[in-house]
Backbone and ligand atoms as CSV (ligand in chain L), in Angstrom:
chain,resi,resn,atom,element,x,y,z
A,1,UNK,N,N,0.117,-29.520,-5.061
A,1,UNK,CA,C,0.683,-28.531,-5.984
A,1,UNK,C,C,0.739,-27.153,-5.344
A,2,UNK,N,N,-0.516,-26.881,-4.605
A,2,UNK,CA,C,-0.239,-25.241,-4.236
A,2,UNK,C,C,0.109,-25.618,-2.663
A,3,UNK,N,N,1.220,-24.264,-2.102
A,3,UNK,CA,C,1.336,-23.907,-1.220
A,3,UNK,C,C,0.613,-22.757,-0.642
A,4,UNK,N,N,1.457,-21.911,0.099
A,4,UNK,CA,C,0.757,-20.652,0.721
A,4,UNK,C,C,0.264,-19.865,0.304
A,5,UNK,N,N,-0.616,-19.116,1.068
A,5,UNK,CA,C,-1.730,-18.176,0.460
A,5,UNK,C,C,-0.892,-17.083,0.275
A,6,UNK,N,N,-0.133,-16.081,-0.990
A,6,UNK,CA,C,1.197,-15.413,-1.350
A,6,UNK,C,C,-0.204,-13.639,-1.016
A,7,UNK,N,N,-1.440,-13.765,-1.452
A,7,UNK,CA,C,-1.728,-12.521,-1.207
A,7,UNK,C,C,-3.483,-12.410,-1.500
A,8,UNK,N,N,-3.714,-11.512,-1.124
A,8,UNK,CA,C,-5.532,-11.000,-1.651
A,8,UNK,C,C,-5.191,-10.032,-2.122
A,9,UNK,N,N,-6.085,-9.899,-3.090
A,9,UNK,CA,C,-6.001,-8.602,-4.090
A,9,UNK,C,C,-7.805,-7.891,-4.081
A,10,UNK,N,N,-7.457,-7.006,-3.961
A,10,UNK,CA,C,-8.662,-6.180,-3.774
A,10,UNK,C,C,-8.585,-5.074,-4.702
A,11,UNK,N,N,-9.425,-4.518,-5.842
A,11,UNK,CA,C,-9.458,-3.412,-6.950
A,11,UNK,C,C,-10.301,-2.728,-5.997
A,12,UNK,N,N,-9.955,-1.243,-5.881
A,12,UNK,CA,C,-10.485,-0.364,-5.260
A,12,UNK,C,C,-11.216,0.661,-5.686
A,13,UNK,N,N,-11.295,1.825,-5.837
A,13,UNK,CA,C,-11.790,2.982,-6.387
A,13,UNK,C,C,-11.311,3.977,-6.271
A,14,UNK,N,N,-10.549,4.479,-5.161
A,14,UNK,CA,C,-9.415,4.968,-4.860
A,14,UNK,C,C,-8.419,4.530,-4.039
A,15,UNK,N,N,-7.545,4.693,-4.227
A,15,UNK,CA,C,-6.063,4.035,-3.868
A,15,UNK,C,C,-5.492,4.795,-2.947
A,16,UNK,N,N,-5.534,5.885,-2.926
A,16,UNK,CA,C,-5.154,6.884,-1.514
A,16,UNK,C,C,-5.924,6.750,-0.446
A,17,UNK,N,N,-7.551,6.481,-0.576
A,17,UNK,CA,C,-8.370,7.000,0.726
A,17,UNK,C,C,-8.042,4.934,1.271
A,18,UNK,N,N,-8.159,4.008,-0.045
A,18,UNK,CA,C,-8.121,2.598,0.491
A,18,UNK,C,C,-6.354,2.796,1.594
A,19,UNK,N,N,-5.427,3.270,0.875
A,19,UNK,CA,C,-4.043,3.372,2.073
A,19,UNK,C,C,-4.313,3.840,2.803
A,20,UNK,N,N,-5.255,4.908,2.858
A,20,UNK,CA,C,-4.788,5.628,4.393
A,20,UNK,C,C,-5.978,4.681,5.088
A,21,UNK,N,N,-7.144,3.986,4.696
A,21,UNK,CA,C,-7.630,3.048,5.580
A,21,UNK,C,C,-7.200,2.272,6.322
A,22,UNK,N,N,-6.743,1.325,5.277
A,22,UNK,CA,C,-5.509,0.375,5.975
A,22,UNK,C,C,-4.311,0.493,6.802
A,23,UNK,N,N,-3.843,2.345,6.541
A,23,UNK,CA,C,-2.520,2.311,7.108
A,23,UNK,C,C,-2.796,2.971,8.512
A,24,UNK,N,N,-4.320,4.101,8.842
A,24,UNK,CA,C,-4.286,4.807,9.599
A,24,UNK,C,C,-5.830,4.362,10.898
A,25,UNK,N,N,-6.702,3.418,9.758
A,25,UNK,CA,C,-8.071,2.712,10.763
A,25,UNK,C,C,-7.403,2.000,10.808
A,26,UNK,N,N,-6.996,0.505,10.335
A,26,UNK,CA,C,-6.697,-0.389,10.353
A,26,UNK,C,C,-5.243,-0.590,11.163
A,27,UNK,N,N,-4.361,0.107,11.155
A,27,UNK,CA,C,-2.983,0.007,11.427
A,27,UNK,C,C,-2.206,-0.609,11.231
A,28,UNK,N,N,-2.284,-0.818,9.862
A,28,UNK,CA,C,-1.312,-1.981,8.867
A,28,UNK,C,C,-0.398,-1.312,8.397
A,29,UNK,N,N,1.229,-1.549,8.198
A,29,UNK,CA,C,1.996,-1.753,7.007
A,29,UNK,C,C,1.575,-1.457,5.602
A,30,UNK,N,N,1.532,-0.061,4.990
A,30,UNK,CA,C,1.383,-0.031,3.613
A,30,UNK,C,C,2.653,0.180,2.869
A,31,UNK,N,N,2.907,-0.058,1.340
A,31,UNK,CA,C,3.760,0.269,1.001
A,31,UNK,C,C,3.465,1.930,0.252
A,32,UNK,N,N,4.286,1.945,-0.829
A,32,UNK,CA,C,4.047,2.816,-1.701
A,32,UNK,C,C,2.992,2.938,-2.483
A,33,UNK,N,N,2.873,3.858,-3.321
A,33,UNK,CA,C,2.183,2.847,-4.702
A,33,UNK,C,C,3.561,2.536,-5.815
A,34,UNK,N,N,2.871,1.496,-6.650
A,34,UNK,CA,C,3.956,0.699,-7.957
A,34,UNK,C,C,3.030,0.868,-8.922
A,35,UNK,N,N,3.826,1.374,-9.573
A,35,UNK,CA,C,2.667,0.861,-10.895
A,35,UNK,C,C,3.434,-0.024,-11.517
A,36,UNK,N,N,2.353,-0.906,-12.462
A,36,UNK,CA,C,2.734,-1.739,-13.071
A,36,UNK,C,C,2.438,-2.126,-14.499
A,37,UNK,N,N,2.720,-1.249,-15.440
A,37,UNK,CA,C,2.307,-0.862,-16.511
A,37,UNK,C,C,1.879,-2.305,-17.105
A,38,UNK,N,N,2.876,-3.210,-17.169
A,38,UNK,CA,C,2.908,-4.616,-18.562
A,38,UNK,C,C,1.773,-5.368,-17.406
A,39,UNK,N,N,1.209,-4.802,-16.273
A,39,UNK,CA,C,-0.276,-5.603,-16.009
A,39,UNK,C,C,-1.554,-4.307,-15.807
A,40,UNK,N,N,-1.183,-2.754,-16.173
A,40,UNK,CA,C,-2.407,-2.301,-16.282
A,40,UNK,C,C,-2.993,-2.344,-14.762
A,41,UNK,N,N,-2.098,-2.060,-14.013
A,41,UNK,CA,C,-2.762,-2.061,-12.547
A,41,UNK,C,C,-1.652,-0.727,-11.807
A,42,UNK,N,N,-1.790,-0.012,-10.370
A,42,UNK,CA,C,-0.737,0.156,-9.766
A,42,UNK,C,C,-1.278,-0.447,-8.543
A,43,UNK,N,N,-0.163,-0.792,-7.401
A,43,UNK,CA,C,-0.994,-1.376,-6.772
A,43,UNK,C,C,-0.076,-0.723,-5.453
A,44,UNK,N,N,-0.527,-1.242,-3.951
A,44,UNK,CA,C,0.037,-1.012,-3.000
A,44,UNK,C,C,-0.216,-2.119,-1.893
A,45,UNK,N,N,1.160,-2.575,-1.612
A,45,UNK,CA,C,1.263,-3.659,-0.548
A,45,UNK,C,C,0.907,-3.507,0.522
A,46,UNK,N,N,-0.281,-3.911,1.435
A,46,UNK,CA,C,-0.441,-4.335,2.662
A,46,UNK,C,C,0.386,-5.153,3.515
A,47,UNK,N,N,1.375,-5.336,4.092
A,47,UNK,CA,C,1.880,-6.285,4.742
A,47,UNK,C,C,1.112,-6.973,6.151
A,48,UNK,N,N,1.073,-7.996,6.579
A,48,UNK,CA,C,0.398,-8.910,7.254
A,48,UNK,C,C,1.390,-10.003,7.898
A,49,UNK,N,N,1.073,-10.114,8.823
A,49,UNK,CA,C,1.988,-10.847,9.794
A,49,UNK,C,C,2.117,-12.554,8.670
A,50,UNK,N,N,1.017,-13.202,7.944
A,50,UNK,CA,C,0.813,-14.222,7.596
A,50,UNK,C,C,0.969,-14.493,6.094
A,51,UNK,N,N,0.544,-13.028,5.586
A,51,UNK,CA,C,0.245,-12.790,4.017
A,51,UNK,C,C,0.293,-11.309,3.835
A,52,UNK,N,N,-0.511,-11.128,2.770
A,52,UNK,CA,C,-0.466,-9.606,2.062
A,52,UNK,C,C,-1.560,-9.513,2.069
A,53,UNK,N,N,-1.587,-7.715,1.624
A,53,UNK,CA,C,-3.087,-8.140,0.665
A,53,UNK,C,C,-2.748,-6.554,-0.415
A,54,UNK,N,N,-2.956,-6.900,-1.275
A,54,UNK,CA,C,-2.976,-5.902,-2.484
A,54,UNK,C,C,-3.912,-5.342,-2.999
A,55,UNK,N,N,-3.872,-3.583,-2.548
A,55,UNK,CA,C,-5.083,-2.953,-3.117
A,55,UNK,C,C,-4.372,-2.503,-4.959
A,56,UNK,N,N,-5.317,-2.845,-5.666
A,56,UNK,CA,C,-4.868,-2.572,-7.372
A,56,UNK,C,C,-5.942,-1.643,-7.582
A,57,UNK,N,N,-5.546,-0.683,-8.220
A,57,UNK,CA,C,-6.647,0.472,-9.080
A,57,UNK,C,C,-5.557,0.420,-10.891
A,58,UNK,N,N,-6.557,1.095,-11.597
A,58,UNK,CA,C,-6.326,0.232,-13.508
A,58,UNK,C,C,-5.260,1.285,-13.699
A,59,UNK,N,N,-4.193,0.893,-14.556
A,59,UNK,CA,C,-3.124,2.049,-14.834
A,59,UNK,C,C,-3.484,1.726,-16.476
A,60,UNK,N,N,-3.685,3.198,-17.218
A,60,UNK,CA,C,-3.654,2.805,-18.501
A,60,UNK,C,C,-4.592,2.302,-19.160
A,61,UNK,N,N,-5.042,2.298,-20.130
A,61,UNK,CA,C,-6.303,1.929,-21.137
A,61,UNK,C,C,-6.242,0.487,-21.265
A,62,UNK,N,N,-7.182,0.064,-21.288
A,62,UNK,CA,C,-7.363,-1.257,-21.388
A,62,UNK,C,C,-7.035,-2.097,-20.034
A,63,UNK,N,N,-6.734,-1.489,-19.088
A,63,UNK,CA,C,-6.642,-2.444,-17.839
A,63,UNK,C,C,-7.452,-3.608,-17.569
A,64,UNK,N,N,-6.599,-4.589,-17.178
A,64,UNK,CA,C,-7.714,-5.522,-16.762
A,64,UNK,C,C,-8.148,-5.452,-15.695
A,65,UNK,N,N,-8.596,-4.696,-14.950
A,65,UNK,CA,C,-9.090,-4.404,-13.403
A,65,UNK,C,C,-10.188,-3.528,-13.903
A,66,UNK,N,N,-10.159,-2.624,-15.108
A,66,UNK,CA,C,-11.071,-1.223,-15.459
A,66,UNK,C,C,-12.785,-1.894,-15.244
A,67,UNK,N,N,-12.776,-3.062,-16.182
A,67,UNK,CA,C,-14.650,-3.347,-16.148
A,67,UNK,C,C,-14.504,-4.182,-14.844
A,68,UNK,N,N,-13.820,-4.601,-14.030
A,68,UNK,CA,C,-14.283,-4.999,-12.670
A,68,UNK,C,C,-14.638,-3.830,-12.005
A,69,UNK,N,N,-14.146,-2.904,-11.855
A,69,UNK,CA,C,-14.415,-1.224,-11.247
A,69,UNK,C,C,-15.674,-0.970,-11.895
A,70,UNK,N,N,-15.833,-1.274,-13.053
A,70,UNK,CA,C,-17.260,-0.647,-13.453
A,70,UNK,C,C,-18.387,-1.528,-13.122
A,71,UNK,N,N,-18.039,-2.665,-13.019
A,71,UNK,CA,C,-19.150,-4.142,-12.482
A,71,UNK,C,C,-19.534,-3.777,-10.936
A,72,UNK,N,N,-18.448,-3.437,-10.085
A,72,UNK,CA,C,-18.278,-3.040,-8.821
A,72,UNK,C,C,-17.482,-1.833,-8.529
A,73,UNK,N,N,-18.818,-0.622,-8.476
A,73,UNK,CA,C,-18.246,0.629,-8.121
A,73,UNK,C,C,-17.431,1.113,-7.211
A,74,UNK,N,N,-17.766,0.277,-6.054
A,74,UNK,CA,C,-17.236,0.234,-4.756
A,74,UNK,C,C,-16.013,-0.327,-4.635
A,75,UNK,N,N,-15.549,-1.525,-5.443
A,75,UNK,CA,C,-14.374,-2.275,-5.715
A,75,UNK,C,C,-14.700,-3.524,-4.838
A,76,UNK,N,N,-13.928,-4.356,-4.556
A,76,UNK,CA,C,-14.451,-5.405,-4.510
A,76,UNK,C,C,-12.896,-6.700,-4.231
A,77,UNK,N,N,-13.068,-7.515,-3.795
A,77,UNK,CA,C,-11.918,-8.951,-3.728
A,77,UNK,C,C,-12.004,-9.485,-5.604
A,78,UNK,N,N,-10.672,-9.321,-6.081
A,78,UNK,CA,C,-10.533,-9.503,-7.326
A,78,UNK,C,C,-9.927,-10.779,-7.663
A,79,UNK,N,N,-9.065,-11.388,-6.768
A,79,UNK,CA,C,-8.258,-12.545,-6.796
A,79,UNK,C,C,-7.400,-12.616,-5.804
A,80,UNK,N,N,-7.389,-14.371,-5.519
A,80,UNK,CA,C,-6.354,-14.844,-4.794
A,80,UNK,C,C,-4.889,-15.001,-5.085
A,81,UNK,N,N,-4.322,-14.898,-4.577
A,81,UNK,CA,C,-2.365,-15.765,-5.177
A,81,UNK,C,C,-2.337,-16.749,-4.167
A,82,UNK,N,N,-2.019,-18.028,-5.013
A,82,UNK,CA,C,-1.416,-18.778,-4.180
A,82,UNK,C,C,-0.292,-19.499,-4.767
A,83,UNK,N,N,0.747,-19.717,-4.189
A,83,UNK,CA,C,1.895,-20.184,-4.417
A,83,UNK,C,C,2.104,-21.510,-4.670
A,84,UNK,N,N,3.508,-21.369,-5.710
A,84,UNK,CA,C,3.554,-22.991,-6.257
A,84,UNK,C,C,5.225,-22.790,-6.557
A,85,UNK,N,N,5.960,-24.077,-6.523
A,85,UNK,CA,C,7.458,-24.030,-6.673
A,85,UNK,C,C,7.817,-24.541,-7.706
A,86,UNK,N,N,6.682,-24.687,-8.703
A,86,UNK,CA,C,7.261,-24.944,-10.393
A,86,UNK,C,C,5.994,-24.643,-10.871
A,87,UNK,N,N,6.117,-23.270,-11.555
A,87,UNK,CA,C,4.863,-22.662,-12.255
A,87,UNK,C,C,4.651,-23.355,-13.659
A,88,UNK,N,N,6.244,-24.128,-14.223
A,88,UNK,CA,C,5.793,-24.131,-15.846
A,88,UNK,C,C,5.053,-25.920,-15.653
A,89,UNK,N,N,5.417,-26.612,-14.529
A,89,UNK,CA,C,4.864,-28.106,-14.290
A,89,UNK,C,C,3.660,-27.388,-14.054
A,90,UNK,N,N,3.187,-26.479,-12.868
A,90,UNK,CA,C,1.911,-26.155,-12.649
A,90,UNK,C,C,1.281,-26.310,-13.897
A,91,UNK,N,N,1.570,-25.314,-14.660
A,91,UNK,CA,C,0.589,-24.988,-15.500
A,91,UNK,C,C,0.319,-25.992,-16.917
A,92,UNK,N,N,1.443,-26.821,-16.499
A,92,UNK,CA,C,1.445,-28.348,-17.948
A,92,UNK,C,C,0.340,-29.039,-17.054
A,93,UNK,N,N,0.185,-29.114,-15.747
A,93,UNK,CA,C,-0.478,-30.355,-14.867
A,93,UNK,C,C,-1.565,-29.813,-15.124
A,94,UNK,N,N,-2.542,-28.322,-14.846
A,94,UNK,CA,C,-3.600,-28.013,-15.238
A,94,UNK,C,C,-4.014,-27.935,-16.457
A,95,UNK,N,N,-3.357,-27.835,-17.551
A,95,UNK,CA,C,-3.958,-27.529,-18.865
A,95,UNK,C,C,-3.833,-29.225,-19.312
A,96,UNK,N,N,-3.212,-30.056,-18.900
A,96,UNK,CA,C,-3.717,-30.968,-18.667
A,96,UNK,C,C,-5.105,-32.112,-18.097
A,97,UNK,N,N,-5.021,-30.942,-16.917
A,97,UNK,CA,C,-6.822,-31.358,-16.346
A,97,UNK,C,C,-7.886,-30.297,-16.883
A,98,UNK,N,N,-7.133,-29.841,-17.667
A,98,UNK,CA,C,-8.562,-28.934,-18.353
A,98,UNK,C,C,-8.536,-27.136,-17.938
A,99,UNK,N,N,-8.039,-27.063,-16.866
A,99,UNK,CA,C,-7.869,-25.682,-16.388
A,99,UNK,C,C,-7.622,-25.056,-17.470
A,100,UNK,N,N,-7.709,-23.689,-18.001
A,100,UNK,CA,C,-7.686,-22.504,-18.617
A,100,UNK,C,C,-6.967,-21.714,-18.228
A,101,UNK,N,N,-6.046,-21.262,-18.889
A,101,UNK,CA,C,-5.009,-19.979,-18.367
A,101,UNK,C,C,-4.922,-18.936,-19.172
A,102,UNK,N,N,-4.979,-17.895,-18.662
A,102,UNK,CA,C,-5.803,-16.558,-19.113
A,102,UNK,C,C,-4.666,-16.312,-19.676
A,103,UNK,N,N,-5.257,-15.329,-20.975
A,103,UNK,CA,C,-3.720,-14.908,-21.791
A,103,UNK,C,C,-2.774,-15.370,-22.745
A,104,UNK,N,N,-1.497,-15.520,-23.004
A,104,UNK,CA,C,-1.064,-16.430,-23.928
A,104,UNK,C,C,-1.099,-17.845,-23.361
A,105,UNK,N,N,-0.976,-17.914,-22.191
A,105,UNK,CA,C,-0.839,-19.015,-21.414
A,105,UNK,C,C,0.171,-19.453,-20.528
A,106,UNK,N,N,1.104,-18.199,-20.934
A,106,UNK,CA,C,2.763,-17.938,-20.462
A,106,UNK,C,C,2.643,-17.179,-19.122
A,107,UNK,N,N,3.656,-17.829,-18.297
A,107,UNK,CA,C,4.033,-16.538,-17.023
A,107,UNK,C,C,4.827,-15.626,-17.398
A,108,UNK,N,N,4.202,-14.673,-16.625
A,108,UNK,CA,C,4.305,-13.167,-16.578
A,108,UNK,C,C,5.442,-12.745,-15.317
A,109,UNK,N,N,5.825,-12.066,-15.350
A,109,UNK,CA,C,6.967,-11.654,-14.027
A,109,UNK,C,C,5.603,-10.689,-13.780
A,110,UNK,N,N,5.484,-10.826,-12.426
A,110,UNK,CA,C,4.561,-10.282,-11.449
A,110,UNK,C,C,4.818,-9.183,-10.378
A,111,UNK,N,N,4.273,-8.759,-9.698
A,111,UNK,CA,C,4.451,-7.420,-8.561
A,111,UNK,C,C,5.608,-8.200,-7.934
A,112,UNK,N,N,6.114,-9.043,-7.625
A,112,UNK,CA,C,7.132,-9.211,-6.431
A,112,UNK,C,C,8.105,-10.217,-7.328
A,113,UNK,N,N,8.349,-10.238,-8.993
A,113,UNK,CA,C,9.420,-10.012,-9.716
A,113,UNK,C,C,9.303,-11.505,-9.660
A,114,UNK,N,N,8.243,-12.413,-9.436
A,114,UNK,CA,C,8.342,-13.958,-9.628
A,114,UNK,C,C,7.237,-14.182,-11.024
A,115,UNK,N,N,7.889,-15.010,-11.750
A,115,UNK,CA,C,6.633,-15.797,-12.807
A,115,UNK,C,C,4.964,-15.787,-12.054
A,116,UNK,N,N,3.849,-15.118,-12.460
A,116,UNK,CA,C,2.732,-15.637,-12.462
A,116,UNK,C,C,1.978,-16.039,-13.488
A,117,UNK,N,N,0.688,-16.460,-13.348
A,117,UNK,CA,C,-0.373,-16.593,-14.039
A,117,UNK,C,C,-1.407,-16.860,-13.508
A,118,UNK,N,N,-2.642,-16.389,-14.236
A,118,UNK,CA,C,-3.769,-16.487,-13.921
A,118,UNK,C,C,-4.522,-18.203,-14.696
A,119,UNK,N,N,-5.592,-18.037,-13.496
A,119,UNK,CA,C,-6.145,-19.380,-14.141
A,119,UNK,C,C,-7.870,-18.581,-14.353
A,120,UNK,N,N,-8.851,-19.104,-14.929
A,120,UNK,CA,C,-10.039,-18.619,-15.531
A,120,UNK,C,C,-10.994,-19.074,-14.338
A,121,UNK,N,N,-11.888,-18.188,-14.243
A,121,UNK,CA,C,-12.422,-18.275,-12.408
A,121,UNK,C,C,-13.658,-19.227,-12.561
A,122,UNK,N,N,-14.034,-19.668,-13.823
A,122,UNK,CA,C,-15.023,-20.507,-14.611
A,122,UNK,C,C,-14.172,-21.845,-13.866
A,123,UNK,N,N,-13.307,-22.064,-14.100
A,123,UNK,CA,C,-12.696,-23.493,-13.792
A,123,UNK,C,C,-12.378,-23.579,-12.386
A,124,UNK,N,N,-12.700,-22.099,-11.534
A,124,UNK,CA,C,-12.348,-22.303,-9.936
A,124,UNK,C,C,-13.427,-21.964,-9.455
A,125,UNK,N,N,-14.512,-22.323,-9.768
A,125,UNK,CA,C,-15.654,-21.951,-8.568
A,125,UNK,C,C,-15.947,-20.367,-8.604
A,126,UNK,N,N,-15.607,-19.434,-9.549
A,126,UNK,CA,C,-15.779,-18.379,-9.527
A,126,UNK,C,C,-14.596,-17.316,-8.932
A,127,UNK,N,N,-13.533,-17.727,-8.820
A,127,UNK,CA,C,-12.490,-17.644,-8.146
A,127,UNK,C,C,-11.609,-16.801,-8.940
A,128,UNK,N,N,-10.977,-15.930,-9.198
A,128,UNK,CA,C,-10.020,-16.025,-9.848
A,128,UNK,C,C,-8.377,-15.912,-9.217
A,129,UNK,N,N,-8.122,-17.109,-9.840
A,129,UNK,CA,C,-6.700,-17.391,-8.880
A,129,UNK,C,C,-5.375,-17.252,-9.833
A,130,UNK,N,N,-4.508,-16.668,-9.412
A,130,UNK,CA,C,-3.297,-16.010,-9.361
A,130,UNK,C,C,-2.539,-17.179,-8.925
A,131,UNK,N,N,-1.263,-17.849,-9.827
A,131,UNK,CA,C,-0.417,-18.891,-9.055
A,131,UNK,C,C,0.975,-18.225,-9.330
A,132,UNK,N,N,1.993,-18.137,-8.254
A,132,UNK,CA,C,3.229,-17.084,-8.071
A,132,UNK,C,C,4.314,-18.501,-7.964
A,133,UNK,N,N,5.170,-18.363,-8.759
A,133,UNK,CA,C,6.168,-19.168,-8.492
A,133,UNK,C,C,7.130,-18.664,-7.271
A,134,UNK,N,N,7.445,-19.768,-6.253
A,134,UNK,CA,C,8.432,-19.234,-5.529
A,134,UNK,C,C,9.806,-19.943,-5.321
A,135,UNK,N,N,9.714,-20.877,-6.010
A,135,UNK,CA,C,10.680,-21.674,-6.356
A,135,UNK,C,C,11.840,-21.387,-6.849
A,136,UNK,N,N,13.027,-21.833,-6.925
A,136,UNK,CA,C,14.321,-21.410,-7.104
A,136,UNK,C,C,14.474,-21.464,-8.380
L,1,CO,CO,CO,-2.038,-10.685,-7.534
C-alpha cells in the first residue's frame, strides 16, 4: 500500500532561526514560508535530493502543532508522510484493519495540493503518519 517516504515534518519554535539553519549551516534548499490556515500550521519546505523535510510552527488558535510545542519546547520530529496512489482505498483498507484516522476521517488537500490524512500514532507504534495521495 505505501510507497515513498513524501516528507519529515519537524514543529519548531522558531521558523526563521530553523530556515536560516537549514538554509545557511546546513546548505539546503529552503522555500518560503506558507501558511496554511485550514491545517493551523505555516510551514517551510526543505528540499532534499531524495525527500523533504518540513519545518511547521502553529498558525492561529487552536493549532494542532500548538500542545506539541508546549510538550516539546525545543520542537521536535512531529510526523512522517508517506505516500499512497489511492488514499480513499487506503483509508477503507485501514479502517478496515482497525487503524484510526484522525478527524472526520476525510482527506484533506494538503501543503503540496494532494488529498491527505492522518492516521492515530496509537495504531503506529507511536508514529504519527501522514498518507499523501499521489495518484492520478
Ligand atoms: Co506533513
Amino acid at each position: 500500500m505505501i510507497g515513498r517516504l513524501n516528507h519529515v515534518a519537524i514543529v519548531v519554535s522558531d521558523l526563521d532561526a530553523a530556515t536560516k539553519t537549514y538554509r545557511d549551516v546546513l546548505g539546503a534548499t529552503v522555500s518560503e514560508p506558507q501558511a496554511l490556515p485550514e491545517h493551523g500550521v505555516t510551514v517551510v519546505f526543505v528540499d532534499l535530493e531524495n525527500t523533504r523535510i518540513e519545518l511547521l510552527v502553529p498558525l492561529g488558535d487552536g493549532s494542532p502543532v500548538s500542545r506539541f510545542l508546549e510538550q516539546h519546547k525545543d520542537g521536535g520530529i512531529h510526523h512522517i508522510c508517506l505516500e499512497v496512489d489511492d488514499i480513499s482505498a487506503a483509508a477503507s483498507d485501514l479502517q478496515a484493519k482497525g487503524a484510526r484516522i484522525l478527524g472526520d476521517g476525510k482527506p484533506k488537500i494538503g501543503a503540496h495540493g494532494n488529498p491527505v490524512l492522518f492516521l492515530h500514532p496509537k495504531d503506529f507504534h507511536g508514529c504519527l503518519l501522514e498518507l499523501e495521495h499521489v495518484g492520478g
